[in-house]
Biopython code that builds the backbone (N, CA, C, O; Angstrom):
import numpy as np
from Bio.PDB.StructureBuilder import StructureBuilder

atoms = [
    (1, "UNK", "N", (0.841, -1.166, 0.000)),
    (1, "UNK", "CA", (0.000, 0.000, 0.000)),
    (1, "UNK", "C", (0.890, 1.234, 0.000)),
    (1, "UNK", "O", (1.804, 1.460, 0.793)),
    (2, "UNK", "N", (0.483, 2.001, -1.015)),
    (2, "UNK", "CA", (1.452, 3.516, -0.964)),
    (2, "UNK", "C", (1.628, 4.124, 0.525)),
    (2, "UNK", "O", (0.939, 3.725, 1.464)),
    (3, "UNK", "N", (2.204, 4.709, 0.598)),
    (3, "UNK", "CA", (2.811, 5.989, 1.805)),
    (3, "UNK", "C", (1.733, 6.936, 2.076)),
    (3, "UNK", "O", (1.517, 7.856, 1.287)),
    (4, "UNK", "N", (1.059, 6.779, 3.111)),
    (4, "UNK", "CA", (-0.029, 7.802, 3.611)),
    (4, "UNK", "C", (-1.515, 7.058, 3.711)),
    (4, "UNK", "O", (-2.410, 7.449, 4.460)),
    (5, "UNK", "N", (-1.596, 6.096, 2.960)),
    (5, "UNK", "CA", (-2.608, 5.797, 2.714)),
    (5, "UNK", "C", (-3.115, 4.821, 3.672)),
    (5, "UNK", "O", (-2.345, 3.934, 4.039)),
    (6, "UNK", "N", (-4.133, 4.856, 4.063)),
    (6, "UNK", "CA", (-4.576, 3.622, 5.583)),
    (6, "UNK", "C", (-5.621, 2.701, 4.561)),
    (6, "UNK", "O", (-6.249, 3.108, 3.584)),
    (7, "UNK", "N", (-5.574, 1.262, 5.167)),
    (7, "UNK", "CA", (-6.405, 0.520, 4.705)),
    (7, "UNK", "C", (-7.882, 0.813, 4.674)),
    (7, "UNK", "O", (-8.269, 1.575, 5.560)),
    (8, "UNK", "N", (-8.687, 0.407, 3.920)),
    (8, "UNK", "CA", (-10.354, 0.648, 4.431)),
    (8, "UNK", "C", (-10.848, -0.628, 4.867)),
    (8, "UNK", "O", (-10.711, -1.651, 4.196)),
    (9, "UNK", "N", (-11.510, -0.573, 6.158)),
    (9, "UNK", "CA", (-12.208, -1.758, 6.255)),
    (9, "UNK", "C", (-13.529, -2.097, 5.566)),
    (9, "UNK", "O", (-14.119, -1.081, 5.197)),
    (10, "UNK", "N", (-14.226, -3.372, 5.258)),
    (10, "UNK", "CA", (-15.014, -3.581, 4.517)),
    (10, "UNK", "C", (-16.677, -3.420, 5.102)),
    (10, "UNK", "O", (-17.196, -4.101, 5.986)),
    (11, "UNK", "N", (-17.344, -2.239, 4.267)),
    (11, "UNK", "CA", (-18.635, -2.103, 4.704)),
    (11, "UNK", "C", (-19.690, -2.784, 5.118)),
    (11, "UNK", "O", (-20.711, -2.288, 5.595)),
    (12, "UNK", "N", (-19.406, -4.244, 4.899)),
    (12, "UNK", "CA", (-20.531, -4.935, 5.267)),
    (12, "UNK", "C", (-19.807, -6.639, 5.240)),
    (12, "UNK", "O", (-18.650, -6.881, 4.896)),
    (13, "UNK", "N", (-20.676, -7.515, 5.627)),
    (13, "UNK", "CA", (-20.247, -8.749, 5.502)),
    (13, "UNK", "C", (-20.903, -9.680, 4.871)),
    (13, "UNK", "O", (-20.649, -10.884, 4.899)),
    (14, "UNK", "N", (-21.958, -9.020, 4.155)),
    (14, "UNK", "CA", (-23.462, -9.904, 3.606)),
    (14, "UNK", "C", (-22.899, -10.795, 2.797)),
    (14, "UNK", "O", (-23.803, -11.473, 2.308)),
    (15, "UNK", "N", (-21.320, -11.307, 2.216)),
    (15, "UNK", "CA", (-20.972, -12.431, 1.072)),
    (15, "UNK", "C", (-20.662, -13.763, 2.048)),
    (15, "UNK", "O", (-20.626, -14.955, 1.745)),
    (16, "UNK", "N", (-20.464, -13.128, 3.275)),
    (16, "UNK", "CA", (-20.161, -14.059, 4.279)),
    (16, "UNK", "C", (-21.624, -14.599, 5.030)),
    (16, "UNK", "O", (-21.740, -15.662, 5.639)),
    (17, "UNK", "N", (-22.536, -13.730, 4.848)),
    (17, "UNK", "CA", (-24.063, -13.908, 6.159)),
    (17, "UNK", "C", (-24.299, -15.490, 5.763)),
    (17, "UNK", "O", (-24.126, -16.149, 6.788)),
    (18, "UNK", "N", (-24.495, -15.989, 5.105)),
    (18, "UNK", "CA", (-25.253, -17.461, 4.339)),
    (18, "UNK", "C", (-24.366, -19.030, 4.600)),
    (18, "UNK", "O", (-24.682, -20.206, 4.425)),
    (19, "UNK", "N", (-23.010, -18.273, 5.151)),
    (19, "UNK", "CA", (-21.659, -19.681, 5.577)),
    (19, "UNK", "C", (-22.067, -19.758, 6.918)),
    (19, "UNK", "O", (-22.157, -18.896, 7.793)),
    (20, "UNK", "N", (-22.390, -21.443, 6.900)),
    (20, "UNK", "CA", (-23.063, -22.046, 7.922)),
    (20, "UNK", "C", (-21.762, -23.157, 8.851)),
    (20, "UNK", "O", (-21.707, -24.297, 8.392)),
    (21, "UNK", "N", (-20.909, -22.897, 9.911)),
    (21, "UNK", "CA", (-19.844, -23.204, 10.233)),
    (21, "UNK", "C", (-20.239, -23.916, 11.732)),
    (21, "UNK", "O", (-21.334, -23.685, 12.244)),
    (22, "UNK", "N", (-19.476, -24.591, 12.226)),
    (22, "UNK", "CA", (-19.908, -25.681, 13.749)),
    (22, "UNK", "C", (-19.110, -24.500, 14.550)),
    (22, "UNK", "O", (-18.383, -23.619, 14.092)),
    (23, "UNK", "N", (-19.447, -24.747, 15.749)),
    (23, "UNK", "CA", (-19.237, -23.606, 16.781)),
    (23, "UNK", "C", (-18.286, -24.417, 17.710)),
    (23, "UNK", "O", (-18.049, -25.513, 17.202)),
    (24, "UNK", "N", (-17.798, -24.273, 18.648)),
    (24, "UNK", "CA", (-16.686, -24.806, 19.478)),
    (24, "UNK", "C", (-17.346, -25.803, 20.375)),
    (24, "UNK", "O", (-16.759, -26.554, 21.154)),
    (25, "UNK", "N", (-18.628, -25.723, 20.177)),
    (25, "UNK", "CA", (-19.494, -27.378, 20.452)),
    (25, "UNK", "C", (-20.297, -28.342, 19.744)),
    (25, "UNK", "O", (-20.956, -29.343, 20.026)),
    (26, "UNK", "N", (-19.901, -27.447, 18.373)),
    (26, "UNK", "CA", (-20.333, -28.644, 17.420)),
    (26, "UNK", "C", (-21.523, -27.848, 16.963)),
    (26, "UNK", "O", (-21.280, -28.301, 15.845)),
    (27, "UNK", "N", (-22.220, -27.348, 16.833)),
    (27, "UNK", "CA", (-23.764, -26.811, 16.776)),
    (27, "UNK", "C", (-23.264, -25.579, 15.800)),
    (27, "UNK", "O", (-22.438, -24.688, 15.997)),
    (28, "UNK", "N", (-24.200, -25.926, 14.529)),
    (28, "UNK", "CA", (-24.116, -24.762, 13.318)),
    (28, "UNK", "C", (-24.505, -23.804, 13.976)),
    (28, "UNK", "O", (-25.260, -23.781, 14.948)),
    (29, "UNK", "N", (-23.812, -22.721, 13.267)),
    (29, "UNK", "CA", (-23.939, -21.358, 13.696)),
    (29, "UNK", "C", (-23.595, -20.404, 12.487)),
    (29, "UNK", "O", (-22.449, -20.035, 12.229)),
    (30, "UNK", "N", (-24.529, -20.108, 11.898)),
    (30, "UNK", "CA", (-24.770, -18.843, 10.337)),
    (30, "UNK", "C", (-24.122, -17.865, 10.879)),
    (30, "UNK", "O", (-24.358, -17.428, 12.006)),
    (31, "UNK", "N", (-22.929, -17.295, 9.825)),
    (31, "UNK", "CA", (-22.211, -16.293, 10.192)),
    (31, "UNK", "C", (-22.729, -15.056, 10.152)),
    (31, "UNK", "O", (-22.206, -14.057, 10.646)),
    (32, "UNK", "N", (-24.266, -15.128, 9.280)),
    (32, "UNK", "CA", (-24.691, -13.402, 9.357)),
    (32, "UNK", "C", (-25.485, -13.384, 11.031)),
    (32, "UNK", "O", (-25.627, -12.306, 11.607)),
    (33, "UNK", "N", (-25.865, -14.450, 11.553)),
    (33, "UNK", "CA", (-26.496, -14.415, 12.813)),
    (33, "UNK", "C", (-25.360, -13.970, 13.777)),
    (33, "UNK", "O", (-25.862, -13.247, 14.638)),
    (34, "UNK", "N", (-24.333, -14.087, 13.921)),
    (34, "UNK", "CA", (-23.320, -13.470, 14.978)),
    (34, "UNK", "C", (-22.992, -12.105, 14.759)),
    (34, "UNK", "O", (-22.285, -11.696, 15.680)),
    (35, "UNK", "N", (-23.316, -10.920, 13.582)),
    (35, "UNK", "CA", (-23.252, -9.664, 13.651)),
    (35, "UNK", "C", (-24.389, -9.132, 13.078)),
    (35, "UNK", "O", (-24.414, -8.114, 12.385)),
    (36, "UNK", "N", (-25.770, -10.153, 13.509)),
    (36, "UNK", "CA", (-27.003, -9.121, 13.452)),
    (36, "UNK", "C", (-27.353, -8.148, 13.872)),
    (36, "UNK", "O", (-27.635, -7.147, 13.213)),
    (37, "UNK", "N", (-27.422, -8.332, 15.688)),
    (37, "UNK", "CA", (-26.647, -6.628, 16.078)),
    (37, "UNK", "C", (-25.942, -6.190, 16.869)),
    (37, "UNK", "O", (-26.263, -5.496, 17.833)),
    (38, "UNK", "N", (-24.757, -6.585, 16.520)),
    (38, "UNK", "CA", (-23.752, -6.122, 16.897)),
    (38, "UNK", "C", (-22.318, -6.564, 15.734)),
    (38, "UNK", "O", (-22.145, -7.484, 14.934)),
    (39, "UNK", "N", (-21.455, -5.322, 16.184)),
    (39, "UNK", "CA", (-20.071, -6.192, 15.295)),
    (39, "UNK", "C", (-19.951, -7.918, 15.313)),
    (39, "UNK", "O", (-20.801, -8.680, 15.773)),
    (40, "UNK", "N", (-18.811, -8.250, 14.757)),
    (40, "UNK", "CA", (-18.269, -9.626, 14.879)),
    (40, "UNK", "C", (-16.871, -9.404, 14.600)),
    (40, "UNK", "O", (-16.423, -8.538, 13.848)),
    (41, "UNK", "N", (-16.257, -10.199, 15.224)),
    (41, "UNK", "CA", (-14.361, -10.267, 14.783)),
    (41, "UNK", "C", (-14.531, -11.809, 14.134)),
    (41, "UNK", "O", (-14.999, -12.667, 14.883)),
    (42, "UNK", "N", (-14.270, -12.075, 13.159)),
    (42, "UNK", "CA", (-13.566, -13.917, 12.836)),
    (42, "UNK", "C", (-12.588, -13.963, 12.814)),
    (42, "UNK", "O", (-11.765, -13.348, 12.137)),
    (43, "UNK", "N", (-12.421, -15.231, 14.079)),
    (43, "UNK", "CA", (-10.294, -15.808, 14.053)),
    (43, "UNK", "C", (-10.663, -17.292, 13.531)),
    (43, "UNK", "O", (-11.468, -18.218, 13.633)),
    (44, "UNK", "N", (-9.749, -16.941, 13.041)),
    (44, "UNK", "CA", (-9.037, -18.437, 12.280)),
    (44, "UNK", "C", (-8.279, -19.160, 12.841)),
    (44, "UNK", "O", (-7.160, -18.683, 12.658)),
    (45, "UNK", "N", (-8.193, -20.314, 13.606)),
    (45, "UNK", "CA", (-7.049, -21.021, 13.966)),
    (45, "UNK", "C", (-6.929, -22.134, 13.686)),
    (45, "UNK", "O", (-7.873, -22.895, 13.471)),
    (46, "UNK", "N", (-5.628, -22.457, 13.632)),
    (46, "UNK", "CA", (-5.260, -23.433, 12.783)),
    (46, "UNK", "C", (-4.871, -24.762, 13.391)),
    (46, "UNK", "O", (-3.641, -24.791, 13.432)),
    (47, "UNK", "N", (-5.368, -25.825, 13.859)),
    (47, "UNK", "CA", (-5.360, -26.728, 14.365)),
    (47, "UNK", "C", (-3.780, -28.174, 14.147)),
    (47, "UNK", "O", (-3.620, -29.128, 13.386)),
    (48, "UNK", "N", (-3.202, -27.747, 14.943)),
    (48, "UNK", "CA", (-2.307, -28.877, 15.009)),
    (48, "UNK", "C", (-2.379, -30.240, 15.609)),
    (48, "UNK", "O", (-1.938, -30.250, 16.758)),
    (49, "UNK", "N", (-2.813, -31.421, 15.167)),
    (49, "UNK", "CA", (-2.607, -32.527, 15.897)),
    (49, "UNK", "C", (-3.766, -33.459, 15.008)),
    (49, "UNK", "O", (-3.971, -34.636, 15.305)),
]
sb = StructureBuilder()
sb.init_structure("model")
sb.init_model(0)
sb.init_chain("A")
sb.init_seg("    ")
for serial, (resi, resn, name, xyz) in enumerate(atoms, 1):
    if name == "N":
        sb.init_residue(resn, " ", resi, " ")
    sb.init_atom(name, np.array(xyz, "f"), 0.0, 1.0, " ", f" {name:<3s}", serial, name[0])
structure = sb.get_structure()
């Protein structure tokens, strides 16, 4: 990225709302349902073993 210039974050997440992912107990959980109202952060981690 040029000199001065700050990233933009992305206005919305609606390409993501419809990905249907297991939750840390197993139980689907639609990604537009976790920032209906409120933000959301997604981490990625990467599983060794």
């Amino acid at each position: 990225m040029p000199a001065g210039r700050k990233p933009k974050a992305p206005s919305t997440g609606n390409g993501l709302a419809d990905i249907v992912l297991p939750d840390h107990e197993g139980h689907d959980v639609r990604l537009g349902d976790l920032w209906a109202e409120r933000p959301a952060a997604l981490v990625w981690l990467r599983h060794y073993g």
